[in-house]
C-alpha positions in Angstrom: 0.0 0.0 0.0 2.9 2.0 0.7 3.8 2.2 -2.7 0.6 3.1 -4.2 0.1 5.8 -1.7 4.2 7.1 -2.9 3.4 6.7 -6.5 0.1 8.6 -6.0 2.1 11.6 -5.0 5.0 11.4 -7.8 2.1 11.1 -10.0 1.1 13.9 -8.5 4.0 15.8 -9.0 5.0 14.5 -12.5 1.0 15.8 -14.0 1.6 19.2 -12.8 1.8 21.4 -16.6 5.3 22.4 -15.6 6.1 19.3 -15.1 4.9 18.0 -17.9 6.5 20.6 -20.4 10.3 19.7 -19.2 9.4 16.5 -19.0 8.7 16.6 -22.8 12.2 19.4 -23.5 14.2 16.3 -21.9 12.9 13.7 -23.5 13.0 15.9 -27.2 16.4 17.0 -26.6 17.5 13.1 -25.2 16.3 12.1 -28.9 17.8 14.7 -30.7 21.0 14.1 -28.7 20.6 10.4 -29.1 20.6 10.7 -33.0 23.3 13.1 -33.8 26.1 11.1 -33.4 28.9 12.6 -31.4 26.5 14.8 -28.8 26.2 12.6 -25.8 23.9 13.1 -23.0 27.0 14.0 -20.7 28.1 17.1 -22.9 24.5 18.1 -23.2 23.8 17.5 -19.5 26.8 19.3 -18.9 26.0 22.1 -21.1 22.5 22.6 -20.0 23.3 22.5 -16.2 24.1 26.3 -15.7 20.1 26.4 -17.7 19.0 24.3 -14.5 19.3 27.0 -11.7 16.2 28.9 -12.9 14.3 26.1 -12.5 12.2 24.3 -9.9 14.6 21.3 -8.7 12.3 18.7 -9.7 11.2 20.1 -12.8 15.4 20.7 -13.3 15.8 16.8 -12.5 13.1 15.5 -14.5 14.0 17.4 -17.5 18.0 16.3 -17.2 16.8 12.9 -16.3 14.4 13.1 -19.7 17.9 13.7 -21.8 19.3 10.7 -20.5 17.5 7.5 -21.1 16.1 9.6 -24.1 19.8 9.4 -25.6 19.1 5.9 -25.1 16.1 6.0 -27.5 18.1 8.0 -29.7 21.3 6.4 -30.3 19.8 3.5 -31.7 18.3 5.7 -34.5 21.8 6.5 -35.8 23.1 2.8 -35.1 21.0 1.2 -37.5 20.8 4.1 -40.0 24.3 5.0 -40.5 26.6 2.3 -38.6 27.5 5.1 -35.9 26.5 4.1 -32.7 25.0 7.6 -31.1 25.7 6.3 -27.6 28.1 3.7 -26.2 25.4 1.7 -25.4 24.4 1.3 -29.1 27.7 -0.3 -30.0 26.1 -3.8 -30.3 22.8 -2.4 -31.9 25.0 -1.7 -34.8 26.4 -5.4 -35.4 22.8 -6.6 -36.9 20.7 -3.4 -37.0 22.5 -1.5 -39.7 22.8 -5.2 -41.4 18.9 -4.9 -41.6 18.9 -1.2 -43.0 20.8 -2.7 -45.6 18.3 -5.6 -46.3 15.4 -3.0 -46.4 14.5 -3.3 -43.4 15.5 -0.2 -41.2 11.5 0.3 -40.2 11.6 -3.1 -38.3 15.1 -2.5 -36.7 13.4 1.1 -35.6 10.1 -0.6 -34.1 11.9 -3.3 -32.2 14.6 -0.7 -30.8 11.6 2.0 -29.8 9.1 -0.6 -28.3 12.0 -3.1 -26.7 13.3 0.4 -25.2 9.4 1.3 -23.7 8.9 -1.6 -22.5 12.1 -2.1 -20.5 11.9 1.4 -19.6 8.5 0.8 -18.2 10.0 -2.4 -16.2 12.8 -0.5 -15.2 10.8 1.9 -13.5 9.0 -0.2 -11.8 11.6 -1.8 -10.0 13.1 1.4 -9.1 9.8 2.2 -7.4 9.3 -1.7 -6.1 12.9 -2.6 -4.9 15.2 0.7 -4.3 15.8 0.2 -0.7 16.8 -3.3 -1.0 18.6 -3.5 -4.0 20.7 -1.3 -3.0 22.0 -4.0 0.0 23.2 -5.7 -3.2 25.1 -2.4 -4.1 26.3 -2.2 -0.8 28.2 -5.9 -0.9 30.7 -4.4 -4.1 34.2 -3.6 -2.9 36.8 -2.6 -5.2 38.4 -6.7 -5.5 34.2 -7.5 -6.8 34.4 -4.4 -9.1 37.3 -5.5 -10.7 36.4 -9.1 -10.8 32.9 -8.0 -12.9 34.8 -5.9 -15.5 37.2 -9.0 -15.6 34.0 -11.1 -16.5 32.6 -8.7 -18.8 35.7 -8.3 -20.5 35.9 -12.0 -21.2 31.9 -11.9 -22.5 33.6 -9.4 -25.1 35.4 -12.1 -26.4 32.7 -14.3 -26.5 30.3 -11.8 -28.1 33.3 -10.5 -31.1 32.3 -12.3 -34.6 35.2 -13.8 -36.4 38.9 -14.9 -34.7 39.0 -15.2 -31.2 42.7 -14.5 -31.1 41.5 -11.2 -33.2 39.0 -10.4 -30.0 41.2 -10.5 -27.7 43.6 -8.3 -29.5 40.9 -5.4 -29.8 40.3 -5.9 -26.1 44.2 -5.4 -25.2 43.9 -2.3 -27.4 41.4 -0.9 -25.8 43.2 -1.6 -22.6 46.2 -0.1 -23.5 44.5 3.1 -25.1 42.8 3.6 -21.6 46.1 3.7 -20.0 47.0 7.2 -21.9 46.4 10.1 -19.7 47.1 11.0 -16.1 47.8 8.2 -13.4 45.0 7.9 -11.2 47.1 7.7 -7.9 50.4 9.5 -8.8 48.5 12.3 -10.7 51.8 11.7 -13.8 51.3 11.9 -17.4 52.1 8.4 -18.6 52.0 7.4 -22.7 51.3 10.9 -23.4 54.6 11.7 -25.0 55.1 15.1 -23.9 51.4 16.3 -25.9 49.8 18.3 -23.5 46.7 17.3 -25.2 46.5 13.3 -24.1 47.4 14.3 -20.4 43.6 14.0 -20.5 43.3 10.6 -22.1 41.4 10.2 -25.2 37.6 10.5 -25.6 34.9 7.6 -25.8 33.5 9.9 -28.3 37.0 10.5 -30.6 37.3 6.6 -30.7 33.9 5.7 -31.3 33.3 8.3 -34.0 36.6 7.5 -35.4 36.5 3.6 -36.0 32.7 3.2 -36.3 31.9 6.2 -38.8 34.8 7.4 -40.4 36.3 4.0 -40.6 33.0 2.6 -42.7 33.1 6.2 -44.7 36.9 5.7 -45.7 36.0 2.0 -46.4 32.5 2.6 -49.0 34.7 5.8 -50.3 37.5 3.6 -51.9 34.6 0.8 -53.8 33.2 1.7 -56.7 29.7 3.0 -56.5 28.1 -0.4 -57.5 30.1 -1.7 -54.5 28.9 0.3 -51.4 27.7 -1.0 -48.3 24.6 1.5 -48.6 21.2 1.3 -48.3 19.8 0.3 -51.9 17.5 -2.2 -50.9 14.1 -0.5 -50.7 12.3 -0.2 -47.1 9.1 -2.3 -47.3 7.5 -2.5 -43.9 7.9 0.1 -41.7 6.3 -2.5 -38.8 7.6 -5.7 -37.3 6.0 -8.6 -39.4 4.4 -11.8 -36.8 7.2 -13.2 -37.2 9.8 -10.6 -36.2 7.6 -10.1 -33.1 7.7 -14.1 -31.9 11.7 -13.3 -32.0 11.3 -10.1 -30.3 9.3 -11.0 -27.3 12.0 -13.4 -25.4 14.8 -11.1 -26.7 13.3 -8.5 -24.8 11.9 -10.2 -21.8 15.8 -11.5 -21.1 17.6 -7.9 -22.2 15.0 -6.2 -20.0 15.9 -8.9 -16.6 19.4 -8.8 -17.7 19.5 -4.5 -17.7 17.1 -4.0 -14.8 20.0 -6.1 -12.4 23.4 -5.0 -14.4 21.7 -1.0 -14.4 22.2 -1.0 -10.3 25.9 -1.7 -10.3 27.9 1.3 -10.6 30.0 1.1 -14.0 28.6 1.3 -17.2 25.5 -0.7 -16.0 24.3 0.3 -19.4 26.8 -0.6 -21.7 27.6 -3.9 -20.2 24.1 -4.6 -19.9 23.4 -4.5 -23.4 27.0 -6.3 -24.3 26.1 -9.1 -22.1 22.4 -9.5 -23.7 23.6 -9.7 -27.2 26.0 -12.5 -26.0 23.2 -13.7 -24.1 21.3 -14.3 -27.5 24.0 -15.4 -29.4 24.0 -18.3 -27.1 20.2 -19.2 -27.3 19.7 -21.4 -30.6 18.6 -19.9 -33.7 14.7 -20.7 -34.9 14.8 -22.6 -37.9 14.9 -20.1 -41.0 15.9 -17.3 -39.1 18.6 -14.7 -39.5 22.2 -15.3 -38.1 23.7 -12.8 -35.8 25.5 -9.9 -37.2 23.7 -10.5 -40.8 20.8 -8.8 -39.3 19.1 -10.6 -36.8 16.0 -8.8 -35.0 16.6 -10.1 -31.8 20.4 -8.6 -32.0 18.2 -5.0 -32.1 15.9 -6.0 -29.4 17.8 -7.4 -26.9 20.4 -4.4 -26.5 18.3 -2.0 -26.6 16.4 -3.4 -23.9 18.7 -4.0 -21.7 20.1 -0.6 -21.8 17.4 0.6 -21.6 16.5 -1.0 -18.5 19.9 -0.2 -17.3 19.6 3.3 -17.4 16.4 3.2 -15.5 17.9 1.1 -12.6 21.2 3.5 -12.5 19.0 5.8 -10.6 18.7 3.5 -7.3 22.3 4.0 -6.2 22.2 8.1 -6.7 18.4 8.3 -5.3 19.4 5.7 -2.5 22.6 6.1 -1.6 24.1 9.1 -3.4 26.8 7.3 -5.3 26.7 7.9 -9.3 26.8 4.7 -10.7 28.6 6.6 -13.8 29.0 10.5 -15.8 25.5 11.4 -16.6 24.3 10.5 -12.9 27.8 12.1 -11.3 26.2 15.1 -13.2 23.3 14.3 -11.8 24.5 14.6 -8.0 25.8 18.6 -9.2 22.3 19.4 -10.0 20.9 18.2 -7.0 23.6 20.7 -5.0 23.1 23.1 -7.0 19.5 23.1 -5.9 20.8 22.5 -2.1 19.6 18.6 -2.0 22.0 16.4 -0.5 22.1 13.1 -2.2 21.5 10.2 -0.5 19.0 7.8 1.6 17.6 10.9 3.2 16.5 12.3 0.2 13.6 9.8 0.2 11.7 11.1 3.6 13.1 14.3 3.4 11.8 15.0 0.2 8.7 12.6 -1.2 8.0 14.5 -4.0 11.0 14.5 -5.6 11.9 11.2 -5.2 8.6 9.6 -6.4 8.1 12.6 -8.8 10.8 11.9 -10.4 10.1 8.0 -10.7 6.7 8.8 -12.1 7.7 10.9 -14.5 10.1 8.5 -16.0 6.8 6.3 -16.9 5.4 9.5 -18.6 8.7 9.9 -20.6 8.8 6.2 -21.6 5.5 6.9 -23.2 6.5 10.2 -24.3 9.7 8.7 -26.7 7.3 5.9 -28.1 5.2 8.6 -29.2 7.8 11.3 -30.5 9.8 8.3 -32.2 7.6 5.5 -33.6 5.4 7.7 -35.7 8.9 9.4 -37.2 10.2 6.4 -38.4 9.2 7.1 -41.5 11.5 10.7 -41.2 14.5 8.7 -40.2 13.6 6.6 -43.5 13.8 9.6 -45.6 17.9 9.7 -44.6 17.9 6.4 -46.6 17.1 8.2 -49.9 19.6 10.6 -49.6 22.4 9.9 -52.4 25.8 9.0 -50.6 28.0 11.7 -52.1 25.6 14.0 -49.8 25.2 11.8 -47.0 29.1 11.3 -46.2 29.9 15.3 -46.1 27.2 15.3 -43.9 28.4 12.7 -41.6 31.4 13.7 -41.3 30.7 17.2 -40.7 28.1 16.3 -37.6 31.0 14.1 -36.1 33.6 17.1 -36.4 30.8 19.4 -34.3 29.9 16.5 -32.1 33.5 15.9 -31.3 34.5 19.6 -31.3 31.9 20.9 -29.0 32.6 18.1 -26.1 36.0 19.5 -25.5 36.3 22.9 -27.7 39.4 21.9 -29.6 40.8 20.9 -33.0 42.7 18.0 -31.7 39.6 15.7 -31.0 39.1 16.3 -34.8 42.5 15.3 -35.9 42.0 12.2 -33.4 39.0 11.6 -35.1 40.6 11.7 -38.2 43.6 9.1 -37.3 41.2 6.9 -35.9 38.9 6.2 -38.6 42.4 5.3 -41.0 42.7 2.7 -38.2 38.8 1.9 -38.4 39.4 1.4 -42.0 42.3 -1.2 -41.3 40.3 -3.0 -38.6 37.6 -3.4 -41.3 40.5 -4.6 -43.9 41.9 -7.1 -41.1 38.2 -8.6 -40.1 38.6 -7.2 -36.8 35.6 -6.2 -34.8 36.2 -3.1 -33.4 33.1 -3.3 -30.4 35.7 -5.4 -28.3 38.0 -2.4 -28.4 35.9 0.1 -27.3 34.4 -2.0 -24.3 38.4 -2.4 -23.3 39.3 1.2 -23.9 35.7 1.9 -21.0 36.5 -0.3 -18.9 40.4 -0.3 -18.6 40.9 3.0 -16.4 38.1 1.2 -14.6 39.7 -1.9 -13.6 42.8 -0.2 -12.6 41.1 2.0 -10.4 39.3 -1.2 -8.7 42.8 -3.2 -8.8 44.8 -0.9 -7.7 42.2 0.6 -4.4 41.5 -3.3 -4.0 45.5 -4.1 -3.8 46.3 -0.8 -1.1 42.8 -2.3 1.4 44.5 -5.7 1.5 48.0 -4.4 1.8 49.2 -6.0 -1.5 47.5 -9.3 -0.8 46.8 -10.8 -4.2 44.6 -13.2 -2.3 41.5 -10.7 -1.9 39.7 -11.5 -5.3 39.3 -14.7 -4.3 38.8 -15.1 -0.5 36.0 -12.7 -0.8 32.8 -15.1 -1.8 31.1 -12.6 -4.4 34.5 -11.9 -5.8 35.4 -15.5 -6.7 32.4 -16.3 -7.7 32.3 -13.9 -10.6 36.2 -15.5 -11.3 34.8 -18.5 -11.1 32.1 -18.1 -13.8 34.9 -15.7 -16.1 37.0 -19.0 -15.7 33.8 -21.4 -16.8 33.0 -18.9 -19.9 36.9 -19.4 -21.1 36.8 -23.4 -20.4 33.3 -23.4 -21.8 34.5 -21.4 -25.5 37.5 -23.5 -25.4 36.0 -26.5 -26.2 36.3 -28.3 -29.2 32.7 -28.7 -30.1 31.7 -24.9 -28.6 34.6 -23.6 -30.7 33.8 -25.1 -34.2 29.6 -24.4 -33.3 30.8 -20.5 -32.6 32.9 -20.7 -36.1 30.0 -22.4 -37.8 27.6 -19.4 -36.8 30.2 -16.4 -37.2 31.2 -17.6 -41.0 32.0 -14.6 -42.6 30.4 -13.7 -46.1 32.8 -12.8 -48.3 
């Protein structure tokens, strides 16, 4: 009853006209920022926070709250359209869901990403509402040694997950690794594989690597085959709705990327991102229907599953910031600055101290789920429109919304020239066979790991044997160790060949 009587009062809240209105900005400008590629929701959020101190704190929070799991709506757009993933967390919607903008069926990849996004959302939501106080006891149980023993496991599901050459996987994941070591050194505060350029001291973006191997990389690549040749969309769109049968794939896609998010959402982390990297793997494993698609030739459930789970993910992030206070990543650290700005402490108190943020704020995240299936699903048919536009337009264009994208995150030209260097190397990944998604989940969650490693080594005083006398800890070892063992084996390996053959 308790909840009913809470939700009554977000409800409350979240219907009031003002409410409503920002509501509806964040949820607009979360698509926009979604579908330009380059613009995250943390340089948005960032940007728009000065905007926020005019504003009633829970109208501020619902409308900064509406640009982020609206990016997560919106990134998908650009994923399947043009083979940029618009948010890190659309990385693995590109594998199969610009494969089916190619086949002619972009409407269908659309429809799946915007109604496997409301529904998760929806489910999301309600566990934020249902289970915040307790989940959080889950939360609470992390130290640094089960932090680093999760990316560990997630690292080796990247493996698992990479089409082609495992020996090629792993390699992108080392890369990644490595390229997350450049900047400043998290303890010491020294510039380490900077090589005197003032300009890495800071690292290099997300953004700069994503843009780089994902959209220039594929740009370079159509640029040098002859028109006939392209990898562009010249099948015609028929259907702009899932058919029966895409839905019968859908359903359990979603229902497993939505459970998979809502729990992988609460651990700080990426809960996002390695929510929707563990539910593509997740379907990869679960045996194909007979006459349906493989995976990464354009399989509906490869579009469904991701985005559910992120979506989900990005829901469930909220219960460590409303709960406890602790950003579970960027856009919710940003999150924590608005609620000071406005004078609200983050934390456990905020929930009796302040009911009608809290559960405004929930409510309102239901309103916005519906919201984004109503802006997006009718402008499918808009997004279509992008397929029509002859490629000697559409690649200027491209390129120069990732050169604004990148520029404005940081104001400088050297994101651009980064850009630049990294899409010659996305065009040699693509030469090699490589998949470059492996890369980019090592390049996220490298500085990560050595955080956790390294805070986890100083608590046990250099005692190696932390990450496994601690039970959660070893267990998550335990099942990274029975994912390797499993892969290795002789009849798993020559089944994961058989299903990643390569079309020449």
């Amino acid at each position: 009853m308790d909840l009913i009587s809470n939700l009554s009062i977000g409800f409350g809240v979240a219907f009031t006209p003002i409410n409503l209105l920002y509501c509806f900005i964040g949820c607009l400008l979360g698509t926009l920022v979604g579908v330009l590629p380059g613009i995250g929701p943390v340089a948005t959020i960032a940007m728009l926070l000065p905007a926020t101190y005019a504003l009633p704190p829970v109208s501020a929070l619902i409308m900064l709250a509406g640009i982020y799991y609206g990016a997560q709506y919106g990134g998908s757009t650009t994923a399947i359209l043009v083979n940029l993933p618009g948010e890190s967390s659309s990385v693995v919607t590109v594998i199969d869901g610009y494969q089916m903008a190619r086949q002619g069926r972009a409407g269908p990849a659309l429809a799946a990403a915007g109604l496997g996004s409301f529904f998760a959302g929806c489910v999301g939501t309600l566990i934020l509402a249902a289970f915040a106080a307790p989940l959080t006891e889950v939360a609470f149980k992390f130290g640094p040694a089960e932090y680093f023993s999760l990316m560990i496991l997630g690292l080796i599901g990247a493996v698992v997950l990479a089409s082609g050459s495992l020996i090629k996987a792993i390699g992108m994941i080392v890369l990644g690794l490595l390229l997350g070591l450049i900047g400043t050194d998290v303890n010491s505060g020294v510039a380490r594989f900077s090589f005197d350029v003032p300009e890495l001291t800071d690292g290099i973006g997300f953004i700069v690597i994503a843009m780089g191997v994902f959209g220039y990389g594929e740009i370079i690549s159509n640029l040098g085959k002859h028109a006939d040749e392209r990898e562009v969309f010249t099948a015609k769109v028929t259907g702009l709705f899932p058919t029966k049968e895409d839905f019968k794939n859908m359903i359990p896609a979603v229902l497993r990327g939505t459970a998979l998010g809502s729990a992988l959402g609460i651990l700080p982390g990426g809960g996002a991102l390695l929510s929707a990297f563990a539910a593509y793997t997740i379907e990869k494993k679960t045996k194909l229907r007979p006459g349906e698609v493989a995976f990464g030739k354009g399989n509906i459930r490869g579009v469904a599953a991701p985005e559910s789970a992120n979506n989900a993910g990005s829901q469930t992030s909220f219960i460590p910031l409303l709960t406890l206070g602790i950003p579970p990543n960027a856009v919710m650290a940003l999150m924590v600055g608005a609620m000071t700005i406005h004078n609200i402490q983050p934390g456990p108190q905020v929930m009796t101290s302040n009911p009608q943020l809290f559960w405004g704020l929930i409510a309102s995240m239901w309103l916005g789920n519906a919201m984004l299936v109503i802006l997006n699903l009718p402008l499918i048919g808009i997004w279509i429109k992008l397929l029509t536009v002859p490629y000697r337009w559409l690649f200027p264009a491209i390129v120069l919304f990732c050169a604004i994208g990148v520029y404005s995150t940081n104001n400088n030209t050297w994101d651009i020239w980064m850009v630049a260097i990294f899409g010659v190397i996305g065009y040699m990944f693509i030469k090699l066979g490589a998949e470059p998604a492996p890369l980019l989940l090592g390049f996220i969650l490298g500085p990560m790991m050595e955080e956790n490693l390294r805070r986890a080594m100083l608590l046990s005083r250099g005692d190696w044997s932390v990450f496994i006398t601690r039970p959660l800890s070893a267990g998550l070892l335990a099942a990274a160790v029975l994912l390797i063992v499993i892969v290795a084996l002789p009849a798993v390996k020559h089944k994961r060949e058989e299903a990643f053959v390569e079309a020449d």
